[in-house]
C-alpha positions as CSV (number, residue, x, y, z in Angstrom):
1,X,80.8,2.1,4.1
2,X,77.8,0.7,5.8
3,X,78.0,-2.8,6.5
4,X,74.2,-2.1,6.6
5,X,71.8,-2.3,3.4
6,X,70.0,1.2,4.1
7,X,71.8,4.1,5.3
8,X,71.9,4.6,9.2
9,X,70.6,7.8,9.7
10,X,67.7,7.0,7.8
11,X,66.9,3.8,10.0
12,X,63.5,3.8,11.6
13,X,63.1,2.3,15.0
14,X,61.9,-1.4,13.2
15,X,64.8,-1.4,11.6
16,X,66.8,-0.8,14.7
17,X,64.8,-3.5,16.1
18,X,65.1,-6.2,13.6
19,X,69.0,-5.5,14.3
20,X,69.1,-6.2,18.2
21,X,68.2,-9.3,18.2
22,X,70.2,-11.8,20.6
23,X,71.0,-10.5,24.5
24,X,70.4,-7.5,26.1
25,X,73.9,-6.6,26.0
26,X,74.5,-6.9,22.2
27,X,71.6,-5.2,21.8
28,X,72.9,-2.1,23.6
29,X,76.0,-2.5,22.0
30,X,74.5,-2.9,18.6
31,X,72.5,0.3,19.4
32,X,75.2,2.4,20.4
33,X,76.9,1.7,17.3
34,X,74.1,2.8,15.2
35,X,73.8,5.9,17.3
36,X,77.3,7.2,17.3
37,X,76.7,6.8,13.2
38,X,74.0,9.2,13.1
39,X,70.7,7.4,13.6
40,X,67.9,8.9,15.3
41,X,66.2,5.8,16.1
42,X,68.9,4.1,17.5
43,X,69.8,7.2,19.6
44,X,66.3,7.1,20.9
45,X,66.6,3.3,22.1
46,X,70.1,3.8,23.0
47,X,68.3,6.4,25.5
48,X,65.7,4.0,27.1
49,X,68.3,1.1,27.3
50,X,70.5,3.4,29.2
51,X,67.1,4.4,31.4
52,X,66.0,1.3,32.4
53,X,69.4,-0.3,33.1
54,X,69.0,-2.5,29.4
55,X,72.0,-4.8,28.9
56,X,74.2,-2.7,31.3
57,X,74.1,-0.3,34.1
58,X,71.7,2.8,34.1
59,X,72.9,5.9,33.4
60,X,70.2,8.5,33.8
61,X,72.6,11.5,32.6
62,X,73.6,9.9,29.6
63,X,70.5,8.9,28.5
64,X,69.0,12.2,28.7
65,X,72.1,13.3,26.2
66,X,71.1,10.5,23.4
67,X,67.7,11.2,24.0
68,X,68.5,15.4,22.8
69,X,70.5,14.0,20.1
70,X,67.6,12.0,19.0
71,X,65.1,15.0,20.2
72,X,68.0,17.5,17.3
73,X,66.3,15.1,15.0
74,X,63.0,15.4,15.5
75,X,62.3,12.4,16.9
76,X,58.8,12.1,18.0
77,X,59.7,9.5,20.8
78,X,63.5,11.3,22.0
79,X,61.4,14.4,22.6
80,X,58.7,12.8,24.6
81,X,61.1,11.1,26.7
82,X,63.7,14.5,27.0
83,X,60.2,15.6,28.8
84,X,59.6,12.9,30.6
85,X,63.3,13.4,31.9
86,X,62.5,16.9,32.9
87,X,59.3,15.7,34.8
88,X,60.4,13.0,36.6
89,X,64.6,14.5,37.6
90,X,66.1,11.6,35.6
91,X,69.7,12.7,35.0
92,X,68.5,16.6,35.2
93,X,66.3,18.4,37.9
94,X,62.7,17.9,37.7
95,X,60.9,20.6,36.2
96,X,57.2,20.5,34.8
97,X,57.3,23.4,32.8
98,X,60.3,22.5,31.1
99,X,59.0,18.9,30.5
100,X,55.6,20.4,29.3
101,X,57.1,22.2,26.6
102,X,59.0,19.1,25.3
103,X,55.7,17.6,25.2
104,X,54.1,20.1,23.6
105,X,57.0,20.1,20.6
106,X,56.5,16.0,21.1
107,X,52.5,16.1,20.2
108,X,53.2,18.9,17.4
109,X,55.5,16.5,15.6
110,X,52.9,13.5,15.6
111,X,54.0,11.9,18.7
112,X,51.3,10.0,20.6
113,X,52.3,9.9,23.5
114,X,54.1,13.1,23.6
115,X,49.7,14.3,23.0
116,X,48.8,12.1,25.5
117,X,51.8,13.6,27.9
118,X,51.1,17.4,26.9
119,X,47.0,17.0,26.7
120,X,47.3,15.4,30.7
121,X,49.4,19.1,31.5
122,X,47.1,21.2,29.9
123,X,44.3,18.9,31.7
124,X,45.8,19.4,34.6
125,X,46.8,22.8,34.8
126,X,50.2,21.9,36.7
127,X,52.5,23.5,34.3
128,X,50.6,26.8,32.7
129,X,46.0,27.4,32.8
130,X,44.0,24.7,32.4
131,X,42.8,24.1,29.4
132,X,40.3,21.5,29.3
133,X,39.2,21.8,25.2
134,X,42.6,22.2,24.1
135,X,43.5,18.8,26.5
136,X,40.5,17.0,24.8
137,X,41.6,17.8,21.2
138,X,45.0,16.3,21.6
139,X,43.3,13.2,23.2
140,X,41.2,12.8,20.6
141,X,44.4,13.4,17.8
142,X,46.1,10.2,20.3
143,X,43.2,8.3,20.0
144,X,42.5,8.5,16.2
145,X,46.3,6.7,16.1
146,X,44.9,4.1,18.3
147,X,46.7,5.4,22.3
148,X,44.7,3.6,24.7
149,X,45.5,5.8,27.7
150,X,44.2,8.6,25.8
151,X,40.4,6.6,24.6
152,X,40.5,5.8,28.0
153,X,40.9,9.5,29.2
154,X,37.9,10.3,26.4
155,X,35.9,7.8,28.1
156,X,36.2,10.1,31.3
157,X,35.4,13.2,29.1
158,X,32.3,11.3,28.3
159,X,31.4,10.2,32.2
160,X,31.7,13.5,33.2
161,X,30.6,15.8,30.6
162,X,33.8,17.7,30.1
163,X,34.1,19.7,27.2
164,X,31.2,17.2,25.6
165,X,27.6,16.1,26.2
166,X,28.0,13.6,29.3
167,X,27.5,10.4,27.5
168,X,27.7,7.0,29.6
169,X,27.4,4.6,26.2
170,X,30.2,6.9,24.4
171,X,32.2,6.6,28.0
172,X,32.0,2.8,27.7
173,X,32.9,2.2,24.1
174,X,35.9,4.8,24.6
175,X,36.5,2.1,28.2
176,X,36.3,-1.0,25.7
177,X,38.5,0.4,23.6
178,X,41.2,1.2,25.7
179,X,41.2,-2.5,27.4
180,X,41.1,-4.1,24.6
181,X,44.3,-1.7,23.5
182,X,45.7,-3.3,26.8
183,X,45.1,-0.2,28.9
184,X,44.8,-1.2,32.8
185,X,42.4,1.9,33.6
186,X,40.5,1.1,30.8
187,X,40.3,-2.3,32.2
188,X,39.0,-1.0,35.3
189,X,36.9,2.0,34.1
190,X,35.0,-0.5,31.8
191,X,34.6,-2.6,34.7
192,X,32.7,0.4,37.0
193,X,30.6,0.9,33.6
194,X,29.5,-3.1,33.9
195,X,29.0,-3.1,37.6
196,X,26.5,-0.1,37.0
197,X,24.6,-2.2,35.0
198,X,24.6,-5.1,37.3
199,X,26.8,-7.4,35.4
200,X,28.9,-8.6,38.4
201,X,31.3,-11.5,36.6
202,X,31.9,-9.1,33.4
203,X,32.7,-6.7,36.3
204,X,34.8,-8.9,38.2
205,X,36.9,-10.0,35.1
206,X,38.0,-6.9,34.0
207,X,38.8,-5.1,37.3
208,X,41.4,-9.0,37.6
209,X,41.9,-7.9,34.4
210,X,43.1,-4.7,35.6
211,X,45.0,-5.8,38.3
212,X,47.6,-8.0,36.0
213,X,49.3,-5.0,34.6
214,X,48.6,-2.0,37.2
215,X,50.8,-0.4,39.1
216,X,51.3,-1.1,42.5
217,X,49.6,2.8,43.6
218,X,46.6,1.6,41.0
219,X,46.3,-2.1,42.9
220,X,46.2,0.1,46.1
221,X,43.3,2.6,45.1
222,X,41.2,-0.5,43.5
223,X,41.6,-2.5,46.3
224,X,40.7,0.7,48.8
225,X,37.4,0.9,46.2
226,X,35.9,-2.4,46.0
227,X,36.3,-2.8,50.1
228,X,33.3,-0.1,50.0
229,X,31.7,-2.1,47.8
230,X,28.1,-3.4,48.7
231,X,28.6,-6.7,46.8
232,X,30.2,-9.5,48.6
233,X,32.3,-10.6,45.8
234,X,33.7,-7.3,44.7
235,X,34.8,-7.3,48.5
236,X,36.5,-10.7,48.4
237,X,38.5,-9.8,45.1
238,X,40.0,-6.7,47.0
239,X,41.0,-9.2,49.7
240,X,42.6,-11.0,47.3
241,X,44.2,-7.9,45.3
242,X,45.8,-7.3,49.1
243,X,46.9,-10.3,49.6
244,X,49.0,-10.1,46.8
C-alpha cells in the first residue's frame, strides 16, 4: 500500500513537488521512487533531474527513457521535453523533424510550451513549410495560458505585420506583458518600443532588466546593438554589459 494519501499514478507534478522537499539528492531519490510506481509527474521530473545533473550525475540517455515513460502518459511536459531531446542530441541524435512532431503531439495535448516549441518550427520552416498563420494561432493558444515567450513572439507579429495589421501599441502591450511574465526578450523588445519614444531611463531599465536573466548569446547581440546606438548612455550600458 501507499504510504502516500492519493494514489501515485494519479499525482500531479505539485504534488510531486510538495514531496521533494529537503536536498537535491532526496529529492531525486524521492522522485525516482514515485516514478518506478507509476507516476507520470514524477517520471517527468525524474527526467529533468537526470538532465540537468539534479542531486546526482547527468545522465542524458536515461532521462530521455523517463521522459517516454512520462510522454506513454500523455504528459504535456515529458513530450515537450522527448522533443526537445530530439532537437538538441541529448541522450539520442539530434533530429528536428522528429523533435517537431513531439511538439506538435506536445501543443495538441495543452502543453504550453510544447505550442510555443511547435509554433517556433512551423515559424521557422526548419522542420516541414513555413507556416506563419498556423505559428501565430498556437502563439496566441500559449499566450491565452499566460507563456511569456510566446506574448512576446505576438508582440513581433504586431511590429512586423505578420499574419496581422502591423500594430506598434498592440506590439508593446504584448512586450509589457511578457516582461512583466519575467521574459528577457520581452524585457528588451519593450525596451526598443520605449527608446522609440524617447524615453531613455524607461529604456535603460529594462534593457538592465534584460541583461539579468539572458543568455550569454542574448548579452552578446544587445551589447553588439546598443554600441550603434546614437545615445551616449545606451553606449556606456553596452560597455558595461561587456565588461561583465
Amino acid at each position: 500500500m501507499s504510504a502516500f494519501s492519493f494514489p501515485i499514478r494519479t499525482l500531479v507534478a505539485e504534488d510531486v513537488a510538495t514531496l521533494m522537499s529537503g536536498s537535491p539528492e532526496v529529492a531525486r531519490a524521492t522522485a525516482s521512487d514515485l516514478a518506478v510506481k507509476g507516476s507520470a509527474a514524477a517520471q517527468a521530473l525524474l527526467g529533468q533531474m537526470l538532465l540537468d545533473a539534479f542531486g546526482g550525475p547527468a545522465d542524458p540517455a536515461a532521462a530521455l527513457g523517463w521522459f517516454r515513460k512520462a510522454a506513454e502518459a500523455g504528459e504535456p511536459m515529458a513530450l515537450n521535453m522527448v522533443g526537445r531531446c530530439h532537437e538538441n542530441g541529448w541522450g539520442v541524435a539530434a533530429d528536428i523533424v522528429i523533435a517537431a512532431d513531439w511538439y506538435r503531439r506536445a501543443a495538441e495535448q495543452g502543453g504550453d510550451w510544447g505550442m510555443y516549441n511547435h509554433a517556433t518550427r512551423l515559424m521557422l520552416g526548419d522542420a516541414g513549410p513555413v507556416d506563419r498563420a498556423g505559428a501565430l494561432a498556437w502563439f496566441q493558444k500559449a499566450a491565452a495560458l499566460g507563456h511569456a515567450k510566446s506574448i512576446n513572439v505576438l508582440g513581433g507579429f504586431y511590429e512586423d505585420g505578420w499574419e496581422v495589421e502591423r500594430d506598434l501599441a498592440q506590439a508593446k502591450e504584448c512586450y509589457q506583458r511578457a516582461a512583466d511574465g519575467g521574459d528577457f526578450r520581452g524585457h528588451f523588445n519593450l525596451g526598443r518600443a520605449l527608446a522609440s519614444e524617447g524615453d531613455i531611463s524607461g529604456a535603460l531599465a529594462r534593457f538592465e532588466a534584460a541583461a539579468t536573466t539572458a543568455t550569454p548569446a542574448f548579452i552578446a547581440k544587445m551589447v553588439a546593438l546598443l554600441r550603434t546606438a546614437p545615445i551616449d548612455a545606451y553606449r556606456a550600458l553596452a560597455e558595461r554589459l561587456a565588461a561583465g
